[in-house]
KEMAR-278216 format. One line per 8 residues: number of its first residue (from 0); their letters; for each residue y, x, z of C-alpha. Coordinates in Angstrom, 1 decimal, always signed. Layout:
N
NUM> a> Y X Z; ...
***
This chain:
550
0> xxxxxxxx> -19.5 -37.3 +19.8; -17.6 -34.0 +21.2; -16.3 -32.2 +17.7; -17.4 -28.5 +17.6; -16.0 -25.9 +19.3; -14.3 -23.8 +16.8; -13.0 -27.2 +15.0; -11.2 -27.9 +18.1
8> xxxxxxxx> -9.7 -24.0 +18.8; -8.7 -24.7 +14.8; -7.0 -28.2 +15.6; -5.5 -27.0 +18.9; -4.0 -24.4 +17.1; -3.1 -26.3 +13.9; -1.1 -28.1 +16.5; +1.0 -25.9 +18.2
16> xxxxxxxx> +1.5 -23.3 +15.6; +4.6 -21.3 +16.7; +7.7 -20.9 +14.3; +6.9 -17.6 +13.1; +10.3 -17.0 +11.9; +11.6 -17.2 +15.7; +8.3 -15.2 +17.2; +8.9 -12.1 +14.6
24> xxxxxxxx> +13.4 -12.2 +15.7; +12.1 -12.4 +19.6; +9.3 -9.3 +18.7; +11.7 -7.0 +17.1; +14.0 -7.8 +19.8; +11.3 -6.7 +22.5; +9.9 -3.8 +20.6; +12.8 -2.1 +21.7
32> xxxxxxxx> +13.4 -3.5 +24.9; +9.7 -4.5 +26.2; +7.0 -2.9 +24.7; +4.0 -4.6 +26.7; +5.6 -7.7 +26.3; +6.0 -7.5 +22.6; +2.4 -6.2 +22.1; +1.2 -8.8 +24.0
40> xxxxxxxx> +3.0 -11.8 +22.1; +1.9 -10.3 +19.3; -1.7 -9.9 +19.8; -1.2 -13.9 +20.7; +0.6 -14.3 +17.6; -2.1 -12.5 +15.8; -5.3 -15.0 +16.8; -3.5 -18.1 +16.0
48> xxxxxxxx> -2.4 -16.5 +12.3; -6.3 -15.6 +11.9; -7.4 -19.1 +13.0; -4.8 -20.7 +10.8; -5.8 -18.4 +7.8; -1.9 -17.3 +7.5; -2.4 -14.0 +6.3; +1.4 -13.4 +5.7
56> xxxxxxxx> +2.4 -14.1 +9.2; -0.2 -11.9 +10.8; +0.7 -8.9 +8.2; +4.0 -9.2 +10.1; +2.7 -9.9 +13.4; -0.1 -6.8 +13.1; +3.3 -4.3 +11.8; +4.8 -5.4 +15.4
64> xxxxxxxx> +1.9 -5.0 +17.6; +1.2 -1.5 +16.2; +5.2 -0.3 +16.9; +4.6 -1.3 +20.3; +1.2 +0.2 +20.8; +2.7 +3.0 +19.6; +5.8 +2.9 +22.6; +3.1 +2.1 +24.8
72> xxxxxxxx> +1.1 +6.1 +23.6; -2.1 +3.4 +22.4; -1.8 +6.2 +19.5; -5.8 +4.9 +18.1; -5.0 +1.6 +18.9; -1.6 +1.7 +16.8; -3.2 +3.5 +13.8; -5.8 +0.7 +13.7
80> xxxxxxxx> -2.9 -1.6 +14.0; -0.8 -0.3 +11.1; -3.9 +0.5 +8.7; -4.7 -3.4 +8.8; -1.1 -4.8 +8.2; -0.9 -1.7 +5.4; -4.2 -3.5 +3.8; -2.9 -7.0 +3.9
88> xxxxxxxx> +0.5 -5.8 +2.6; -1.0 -4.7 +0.0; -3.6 -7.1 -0.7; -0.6 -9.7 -0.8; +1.4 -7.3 -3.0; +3.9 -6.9 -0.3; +5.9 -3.5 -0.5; +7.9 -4.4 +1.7
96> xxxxxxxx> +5.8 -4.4 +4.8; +3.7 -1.7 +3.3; +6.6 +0.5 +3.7; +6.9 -0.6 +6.7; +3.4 +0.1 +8.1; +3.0 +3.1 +6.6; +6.4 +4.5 +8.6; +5.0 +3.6 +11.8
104> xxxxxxxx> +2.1 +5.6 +11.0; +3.9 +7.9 +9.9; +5.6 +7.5 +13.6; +2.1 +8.0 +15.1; +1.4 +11.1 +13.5; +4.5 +12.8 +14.3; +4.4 +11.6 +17.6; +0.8 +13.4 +18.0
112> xxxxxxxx> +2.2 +16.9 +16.4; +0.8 +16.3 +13.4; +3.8 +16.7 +11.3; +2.5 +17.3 +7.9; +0.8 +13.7 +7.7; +4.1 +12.3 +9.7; +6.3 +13.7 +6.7; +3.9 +12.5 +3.8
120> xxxxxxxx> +3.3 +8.7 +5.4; +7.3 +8.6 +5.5; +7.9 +9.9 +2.0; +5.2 +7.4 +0.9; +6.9 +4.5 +2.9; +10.4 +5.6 +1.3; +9.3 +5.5 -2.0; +7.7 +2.1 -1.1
128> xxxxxxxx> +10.8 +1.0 +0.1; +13.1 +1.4 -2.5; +10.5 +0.5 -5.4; +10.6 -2.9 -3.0; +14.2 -3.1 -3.1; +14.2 -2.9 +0.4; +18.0 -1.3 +1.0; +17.6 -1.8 +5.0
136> xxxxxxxx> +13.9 -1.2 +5.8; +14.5 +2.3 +3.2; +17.7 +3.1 +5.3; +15.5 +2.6 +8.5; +12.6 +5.2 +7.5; +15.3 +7.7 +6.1; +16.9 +7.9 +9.4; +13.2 +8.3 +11.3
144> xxxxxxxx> +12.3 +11.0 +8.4; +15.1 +12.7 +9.2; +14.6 +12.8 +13.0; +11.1 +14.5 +12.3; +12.9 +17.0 +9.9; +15.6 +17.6 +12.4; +12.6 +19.0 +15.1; +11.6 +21.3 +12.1
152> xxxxxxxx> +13.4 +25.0 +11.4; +12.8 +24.9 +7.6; +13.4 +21.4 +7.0; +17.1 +21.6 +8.4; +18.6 +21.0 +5.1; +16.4 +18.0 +4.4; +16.8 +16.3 +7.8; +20.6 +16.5 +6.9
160> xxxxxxxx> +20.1 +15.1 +3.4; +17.9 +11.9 +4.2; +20.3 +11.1 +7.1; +23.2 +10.9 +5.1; +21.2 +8.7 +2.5; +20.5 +6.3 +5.3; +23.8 +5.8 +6.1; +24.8 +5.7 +2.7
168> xxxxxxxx> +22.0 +2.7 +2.2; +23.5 +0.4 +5.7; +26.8 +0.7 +4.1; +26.0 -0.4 +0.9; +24.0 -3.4 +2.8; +27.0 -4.0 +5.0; +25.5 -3.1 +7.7; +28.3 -0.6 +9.5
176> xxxxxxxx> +26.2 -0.5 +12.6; +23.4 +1.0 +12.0; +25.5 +3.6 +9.4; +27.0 +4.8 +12.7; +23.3 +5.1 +14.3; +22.5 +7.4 +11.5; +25.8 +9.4 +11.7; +25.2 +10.1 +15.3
184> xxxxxxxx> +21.9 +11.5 +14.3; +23.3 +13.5 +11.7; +25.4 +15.1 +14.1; +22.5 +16.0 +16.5; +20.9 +17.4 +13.4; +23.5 +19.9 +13.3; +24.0 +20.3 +16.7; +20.5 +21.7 +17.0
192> xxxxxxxx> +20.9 +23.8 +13.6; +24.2 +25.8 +15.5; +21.5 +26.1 +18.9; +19.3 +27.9 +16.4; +21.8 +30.3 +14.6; +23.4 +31.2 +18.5; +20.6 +33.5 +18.7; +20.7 +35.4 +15.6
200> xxxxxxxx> +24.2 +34.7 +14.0; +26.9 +33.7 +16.4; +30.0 +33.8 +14.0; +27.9 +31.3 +11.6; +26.7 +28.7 +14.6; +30.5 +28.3 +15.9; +31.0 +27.2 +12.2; +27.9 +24.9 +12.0
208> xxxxxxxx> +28.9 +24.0 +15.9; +33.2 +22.7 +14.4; +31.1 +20.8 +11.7; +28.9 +19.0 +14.0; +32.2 +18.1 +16.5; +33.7 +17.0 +13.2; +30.6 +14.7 +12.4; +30.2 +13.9 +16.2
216> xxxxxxxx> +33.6 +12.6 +17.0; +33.2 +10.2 +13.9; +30.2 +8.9 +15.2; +31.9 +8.4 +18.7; +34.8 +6.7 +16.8; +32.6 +4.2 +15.1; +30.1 +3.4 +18.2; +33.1 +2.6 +19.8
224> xxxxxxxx> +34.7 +0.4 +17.5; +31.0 -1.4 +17.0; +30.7 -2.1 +20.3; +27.7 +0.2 +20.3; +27.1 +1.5 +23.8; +24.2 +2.7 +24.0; +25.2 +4.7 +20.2; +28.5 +5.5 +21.6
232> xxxxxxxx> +26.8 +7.7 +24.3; +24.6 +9.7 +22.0; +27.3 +10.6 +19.9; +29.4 +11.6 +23.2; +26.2 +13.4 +23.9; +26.3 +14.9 +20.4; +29.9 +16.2 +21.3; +29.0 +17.7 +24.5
240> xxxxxxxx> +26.6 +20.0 +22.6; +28.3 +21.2 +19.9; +31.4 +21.8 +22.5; +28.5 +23.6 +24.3; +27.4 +25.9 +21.4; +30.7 +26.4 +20.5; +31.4 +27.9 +24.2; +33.9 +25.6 +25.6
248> xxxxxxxx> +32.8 +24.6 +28.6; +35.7 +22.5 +30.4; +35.8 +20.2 +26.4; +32.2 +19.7 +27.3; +32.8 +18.6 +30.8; +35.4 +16.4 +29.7; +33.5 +14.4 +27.4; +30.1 +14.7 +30.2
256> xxxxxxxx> +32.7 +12.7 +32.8; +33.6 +10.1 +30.4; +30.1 +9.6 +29.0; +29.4 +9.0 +33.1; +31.7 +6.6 +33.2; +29.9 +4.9 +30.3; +26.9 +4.5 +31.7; +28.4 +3.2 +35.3
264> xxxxxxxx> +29.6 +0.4 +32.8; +26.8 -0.1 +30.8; +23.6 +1.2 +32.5; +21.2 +2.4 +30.1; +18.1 +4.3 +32.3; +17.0 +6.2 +29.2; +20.2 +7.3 +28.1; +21.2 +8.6 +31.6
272> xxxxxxxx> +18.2 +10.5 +31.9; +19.4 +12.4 +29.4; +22.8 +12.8 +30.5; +21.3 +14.2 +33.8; +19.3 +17.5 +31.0; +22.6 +17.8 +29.4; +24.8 +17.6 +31.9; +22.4 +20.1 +34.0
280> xxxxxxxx> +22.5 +22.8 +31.4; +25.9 +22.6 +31.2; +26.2 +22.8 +34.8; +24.0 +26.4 +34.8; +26.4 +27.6 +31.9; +29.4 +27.0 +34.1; +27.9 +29.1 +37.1; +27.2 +25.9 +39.3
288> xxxxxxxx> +23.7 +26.5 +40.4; +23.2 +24.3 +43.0; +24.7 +21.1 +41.7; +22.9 +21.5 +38.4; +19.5 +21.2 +40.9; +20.5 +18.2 +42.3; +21.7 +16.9 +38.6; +18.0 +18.3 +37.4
296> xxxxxxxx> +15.9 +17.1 +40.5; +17.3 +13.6 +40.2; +16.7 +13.8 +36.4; +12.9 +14.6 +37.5; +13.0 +11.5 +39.8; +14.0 +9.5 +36.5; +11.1 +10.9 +34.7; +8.8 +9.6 +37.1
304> xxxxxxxx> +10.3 +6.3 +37.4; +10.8 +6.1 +33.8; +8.0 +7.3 +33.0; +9.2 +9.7 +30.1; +7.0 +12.7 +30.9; +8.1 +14.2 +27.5; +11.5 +14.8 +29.3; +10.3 +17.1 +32.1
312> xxxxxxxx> +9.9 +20.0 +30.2; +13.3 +20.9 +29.4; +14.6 +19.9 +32.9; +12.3 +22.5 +34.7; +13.1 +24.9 +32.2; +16.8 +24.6 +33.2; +15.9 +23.9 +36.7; +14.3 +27.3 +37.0
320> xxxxxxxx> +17.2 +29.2 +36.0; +19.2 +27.4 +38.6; +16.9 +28.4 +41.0; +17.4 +31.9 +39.6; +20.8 +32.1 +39.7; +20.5 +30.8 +43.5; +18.1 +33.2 +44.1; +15.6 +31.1 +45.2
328> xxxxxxxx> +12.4 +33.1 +44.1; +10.0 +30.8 +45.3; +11.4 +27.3 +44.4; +11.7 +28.9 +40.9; +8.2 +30.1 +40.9; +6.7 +26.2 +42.4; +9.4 +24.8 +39.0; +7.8 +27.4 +36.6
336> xxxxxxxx> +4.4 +26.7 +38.0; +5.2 +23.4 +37.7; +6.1 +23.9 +33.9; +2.7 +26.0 +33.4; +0.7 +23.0 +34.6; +2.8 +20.4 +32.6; +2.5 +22.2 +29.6; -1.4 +22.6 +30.0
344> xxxxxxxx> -1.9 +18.9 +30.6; -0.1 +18.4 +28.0; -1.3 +20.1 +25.3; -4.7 +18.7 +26.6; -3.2 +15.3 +26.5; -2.2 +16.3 +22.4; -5.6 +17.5 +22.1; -7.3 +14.5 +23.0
352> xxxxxxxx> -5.2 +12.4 +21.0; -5.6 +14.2 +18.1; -9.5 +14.2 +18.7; -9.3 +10.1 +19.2; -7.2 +10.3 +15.5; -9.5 +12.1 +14.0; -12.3 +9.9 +15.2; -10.3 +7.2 +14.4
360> xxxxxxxx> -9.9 +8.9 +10.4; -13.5 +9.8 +10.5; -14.1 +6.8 +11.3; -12.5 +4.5 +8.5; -13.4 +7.2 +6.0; -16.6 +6.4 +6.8; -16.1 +2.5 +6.3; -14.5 +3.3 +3.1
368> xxxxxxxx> -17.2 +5.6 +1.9; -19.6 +2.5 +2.7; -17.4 +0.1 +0.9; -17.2 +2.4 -2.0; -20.9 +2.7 -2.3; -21.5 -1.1 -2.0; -18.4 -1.3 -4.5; -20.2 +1.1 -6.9
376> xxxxxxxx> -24.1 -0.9 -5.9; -22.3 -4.4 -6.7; -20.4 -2.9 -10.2; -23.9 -1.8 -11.0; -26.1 -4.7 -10.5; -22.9 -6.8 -12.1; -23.5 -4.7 -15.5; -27.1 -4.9 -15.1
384> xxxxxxxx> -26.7 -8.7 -14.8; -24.2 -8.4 -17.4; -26.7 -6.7 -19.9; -29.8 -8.9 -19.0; -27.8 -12.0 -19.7; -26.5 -10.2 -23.2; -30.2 -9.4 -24.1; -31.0 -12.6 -22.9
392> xxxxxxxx> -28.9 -13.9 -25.5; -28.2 -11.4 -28.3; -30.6 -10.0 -31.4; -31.5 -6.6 -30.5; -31.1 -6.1 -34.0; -28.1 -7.1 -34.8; -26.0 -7.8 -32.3; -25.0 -11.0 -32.9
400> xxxxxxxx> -26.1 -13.9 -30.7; -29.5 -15.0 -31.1; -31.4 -18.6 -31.8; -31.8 -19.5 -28.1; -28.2 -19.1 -27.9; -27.0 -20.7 -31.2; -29.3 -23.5 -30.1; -27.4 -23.9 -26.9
408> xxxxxxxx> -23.8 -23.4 -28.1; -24.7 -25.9 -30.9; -25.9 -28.5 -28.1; -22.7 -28.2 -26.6; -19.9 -28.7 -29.5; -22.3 -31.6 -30.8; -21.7 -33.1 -27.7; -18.4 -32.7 -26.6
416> xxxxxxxx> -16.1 -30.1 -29.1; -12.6 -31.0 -29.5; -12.1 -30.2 -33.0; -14.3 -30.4 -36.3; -17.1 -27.8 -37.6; -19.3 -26.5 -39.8; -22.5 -25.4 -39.4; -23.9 -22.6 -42.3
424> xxxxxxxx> -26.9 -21.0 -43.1; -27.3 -18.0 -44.6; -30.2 -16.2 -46.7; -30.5 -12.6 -47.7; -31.8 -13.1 -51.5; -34.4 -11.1 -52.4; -35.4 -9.6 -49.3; -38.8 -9.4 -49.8
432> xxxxxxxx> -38.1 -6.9 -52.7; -36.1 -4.3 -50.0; -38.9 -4.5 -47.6; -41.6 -3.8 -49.9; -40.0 -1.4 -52.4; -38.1 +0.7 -49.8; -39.6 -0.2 -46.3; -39.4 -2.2 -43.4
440> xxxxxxxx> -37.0 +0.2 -41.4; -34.1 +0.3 -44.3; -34.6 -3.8 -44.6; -33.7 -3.6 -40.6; -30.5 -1.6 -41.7; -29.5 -4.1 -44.2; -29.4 -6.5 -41.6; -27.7 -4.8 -39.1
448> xxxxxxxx> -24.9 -4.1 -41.7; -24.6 -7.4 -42.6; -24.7 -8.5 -38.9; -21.6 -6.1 -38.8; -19.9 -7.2 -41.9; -19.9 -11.0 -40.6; -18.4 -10.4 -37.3; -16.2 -8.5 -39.4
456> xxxxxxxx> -15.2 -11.1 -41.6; -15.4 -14.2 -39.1; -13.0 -15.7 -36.7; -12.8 -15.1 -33.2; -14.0 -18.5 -32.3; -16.7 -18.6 -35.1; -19.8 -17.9 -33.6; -22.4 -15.7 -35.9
464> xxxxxxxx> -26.4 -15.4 -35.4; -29.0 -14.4 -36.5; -31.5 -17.5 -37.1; -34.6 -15.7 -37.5; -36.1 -13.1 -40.4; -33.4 -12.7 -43.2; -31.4 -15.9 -42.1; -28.2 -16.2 -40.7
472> xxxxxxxx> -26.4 -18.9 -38.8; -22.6 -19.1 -38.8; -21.0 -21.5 -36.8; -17.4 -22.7 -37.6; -14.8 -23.9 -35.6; -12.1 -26.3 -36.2; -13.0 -26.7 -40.5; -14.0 -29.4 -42.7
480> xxxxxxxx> -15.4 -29.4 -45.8; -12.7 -27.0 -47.8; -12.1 -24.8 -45.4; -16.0 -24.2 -44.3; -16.5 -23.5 -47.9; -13.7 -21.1 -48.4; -14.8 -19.0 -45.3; -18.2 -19.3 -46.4
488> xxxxxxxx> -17.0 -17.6 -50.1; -15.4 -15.1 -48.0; -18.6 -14.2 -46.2; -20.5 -14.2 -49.3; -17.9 -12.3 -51.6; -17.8 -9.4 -48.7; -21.1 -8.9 -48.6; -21.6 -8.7 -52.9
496> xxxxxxxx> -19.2 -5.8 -52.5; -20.9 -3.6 -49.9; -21.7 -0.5 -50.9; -26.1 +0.3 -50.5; -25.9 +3.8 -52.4; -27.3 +5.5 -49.6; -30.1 +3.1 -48.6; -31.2 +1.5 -52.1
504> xxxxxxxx> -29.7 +3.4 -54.9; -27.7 +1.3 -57.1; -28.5 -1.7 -55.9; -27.1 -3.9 -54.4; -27.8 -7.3 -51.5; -26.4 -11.0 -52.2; -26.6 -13.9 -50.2; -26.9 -17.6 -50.6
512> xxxxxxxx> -25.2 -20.2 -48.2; -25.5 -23.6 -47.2; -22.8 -25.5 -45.9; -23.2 -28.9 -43.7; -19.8 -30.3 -41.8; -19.4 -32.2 -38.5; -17.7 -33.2 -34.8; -18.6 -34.4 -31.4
520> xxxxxxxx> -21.6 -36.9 -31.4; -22.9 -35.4 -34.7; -26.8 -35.0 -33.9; -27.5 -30.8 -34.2; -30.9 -31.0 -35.5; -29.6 -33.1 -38.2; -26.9 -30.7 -39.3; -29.2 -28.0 -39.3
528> xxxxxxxx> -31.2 -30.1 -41.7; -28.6 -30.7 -44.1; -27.5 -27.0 -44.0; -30.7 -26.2 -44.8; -31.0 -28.1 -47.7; -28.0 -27.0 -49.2; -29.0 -23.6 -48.9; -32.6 -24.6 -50.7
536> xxxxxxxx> -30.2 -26.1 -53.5; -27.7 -22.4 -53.3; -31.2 -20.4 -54.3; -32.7 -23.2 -56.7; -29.5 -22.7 -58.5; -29.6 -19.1 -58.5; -29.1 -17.6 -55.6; -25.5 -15.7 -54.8
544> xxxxxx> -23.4 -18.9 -54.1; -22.8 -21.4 -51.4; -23.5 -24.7 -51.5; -22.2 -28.0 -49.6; -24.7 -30.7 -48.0; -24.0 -34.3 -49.1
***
């Protein structure tokens, strides 16, 4: 007989279950290099971690899939992505990846111009991240906070701040490297502080422009001596614009031709896209018109092929002016036509993203709304189960637990209790006389006091009850003879000295106990018996004293 179908996905999976350790190095190797590949071996990764029930490897695999969805613009997708391995990390506890998640939503969010989310997810993931201990993964999500900051006027100061703290945190974790990616950004960070103040304080961006060089020629330094390429030609990059800001042209075109030599030696298609905006610019500044359009036009070609449509803007801007300069009225008109369009479709693009987020948002608050209501439904009916099964088993009276349930604890330590017991009775003396002389409703007081008074005076693993009218049963755990009868005294002595003043005058309420030992095996109808009895023998003799069954 053929086994089921999902027994066999299971065993066919069971079976060749990946190393996880060597799928998670090969994904954050291709989140970087090949999104679609890395989203795909992840979604792969994903289904066998669900069928194997391996919630920890697809918390890390979900965290991977989302960062690429996220290269890949799958904004909603991503979200989705990160919320889930945010909820596993923390249903396993797991700051770590928590931190984690919540950065690349924070990624998302910034990414879709909503920057007020992007800087609270980040915070929250930072904090995460060092409550975790996590010195790297911290250091990681300083240097994207401060990439968001650095796109932000006010938060200048700020972007500056957490970028230095992330390279503070690589070096303290040995990890020189990725300090040096985190200088380099520093040093754009002031780069585009100095662009800002050229406008509207000259003498104080050539300052802020010497302090980038400074920072930015460090960062080159380091790249270089890292072995960091594709570093080494942002920081270069970083140099050609504070050279830029600061007005000298020919430093700037220095360090352009060396970064171009760079990148004849180690091709990197992003990074020369961007060496074809800067280097463009920097051709307009220096009154070369017409090579900066072919720099610009073949730096439109690479947009296309790169698909990096985020790039074009900038390059037409410049690419108009050339045009300008040239006097070319037309082609600059087509370019800033061009620009008009982009930014429309753009904007549109930004609008519908932001519509499918907050769909997306709507979306789960509406799940959790749901989940809290059935939350708050299942609390509900849990106390209402709760407080049948305590009247079930409780005097109203009283409080304390009622024959039913004495009868049923008793069954069980007769037949299997691990220690010895006693089993008492107790009798309020003269309870007739309260009823009748000062009513039924102030005898009902008297035993709710005393119903107090014993679970007052008792053990926690004594079990007190009321056995019906003015008797009481007290069960004791882990006594024999002496020591039932000493707690028994107790009870008795504690309630001789309550005070009745404001129920019955001067009176006061006794009580009479009858005391009857045994284990495991003893019959419970039979101790009952023999406590009874020795209470009968407590109130022959008196009343207000406790008496041991023979």
């Amino acid at each position: 007989m053929m086994p089921p179908v999902e027994d066999q996905v299971r065993d066919d999976a069971a079976a060749t279950a990946p190393d996880w350790a060597v799928l998670l190095e090969d994904l954050e190797l291709l989140v970087d290099s090949d999104a679609a590949s890395c989203a795909r071996r992840a979604d792969e990764g994903i289904a066998l971690a669900q069928v194997r029930g391996d919630r920890d490897a697809e918390m890390r695999l979900t965290y991977y899939a989302a960062v690429a969805r996220h290269l890949l613009g799958d904004d909603r997708r991503s979200l989705e992505l990160a919320q889930h391995a945010e909820e596993l990390a923390d249903h396993r506890g797991d700051l770590v990846w928590q931190s984690r998640s919540l950065a690349c939503r924070g990624l998302v969010h910034h990414d879709l111009g909503d920057v007020e989310d992007a800087v609270d997810l980040l915070t929250r993931a930072v904090d995460l991240g060092r409550e975790a201990g996590d010195i790297t993964g911290t250091a990681e999500i300083l240097n994207s906070l401060g990439t968001v900051y650095t796109g932000m006027v006010q938060f200048a100061p700020q972007a500056a701040q957490v970028l230095t703290e992330a390279r503070r945190l690589w070096l303290q974790a040995g990890d020189p490297d990725r300090a040096s990616i985190a200088l380099t950004n520093l040093a754009k960070t002031y780069v585009v502080t100095s662009g800002r103040l050229a406008e509207t304080n000259p003498r104080g961006a050539l300052t802020a422009a010497r302090h980038a060089l400074g920072i930015a020629h460090q960062a080159v330094d380091e790249a270089d001596a890292a072995g960091l390429s594709r570093t080494a030609v942002d920081a270069r990059l970083a140099v050609v614009g504070a050279h830029m800001v600061a007005g000298d042209l020919p430093a700037a075109g220095k360090v352009l031709q060396a970064t171009r030599a760079m990148l004849v030696r180690f091709p990197a298609p992003r990074q020369l896209l961007a060496l074809h905006r800067v280097r463009g610019r920097w051709l307009v500044r220096c009154g070369e018109p017409l090579e900066a359009v072919e720099v610009l036009t073949e730096g439109l070609r690479l947009c296309d092929e790169l698909d990096r449509p985020g790039e074009r803007p900038e390059l037409l801007r410049t690419l108009v002016t050339a045009h300008e300069d040239l006097d070319q009225t037309v082609e600059a008109l087509e370019r800033l036509h061009e620009l008009y369009e982009l930014t429309i479709r753009r904007n549109q693009a930004v609008a519908e993203r932001r519509a499918e987020l907050l769909s997306s948002r709507l979306e789960v608050e509406r799940a959790e709304r749901v989940a809290e209501a059935e939350r708050k439904r299942a609390a509900a009916l849990e106390q209402h189960n709760a407080r049948l099964a305590h009247e079930a088993s409780h005097d109203a009276l009283t409080g304390l637990a009622n024959r039913r349930s004495l009868d049923q604890t008793l069954a069980r330590w007769t037949e299997a209790h691990p220690r010895d017991f006693a089993v008492a009775l107790l009798d309020i003396d003269h309870f007739k006389h309260v009823n009748d002389t000062y009513s039924h409703q102030v005898g009902d007081e008297v035993l709710a006091r005393i119903g107090a008074e014993l679970r007052g005076t008792l053990r926690t693993g004594d079990v007190p009850a009321r056995y019906g009218g003015e008797e009481f049963a007290l069960l004791l755990d882990g006594v024999q003879a002496l020591g039932a009868m000493e707690t028994c005294e107790r009870v008795r002595q504690a309630i001789a000295a309550l005070e009745w003043g404001d129920l019955i005058g001067g009176e006061h309420v006794t009580v009479s106990l009858g005391v009857a030992t045994g284990g495991a095996g003893t019959d419970a109808g039979e101790l009952l018996s023999r406590a009874d009895a020795a209470l009968y023998q407590a109130k022959r003799a008196g009343r207000n004293q406790v008496r041991l069954a023979e």
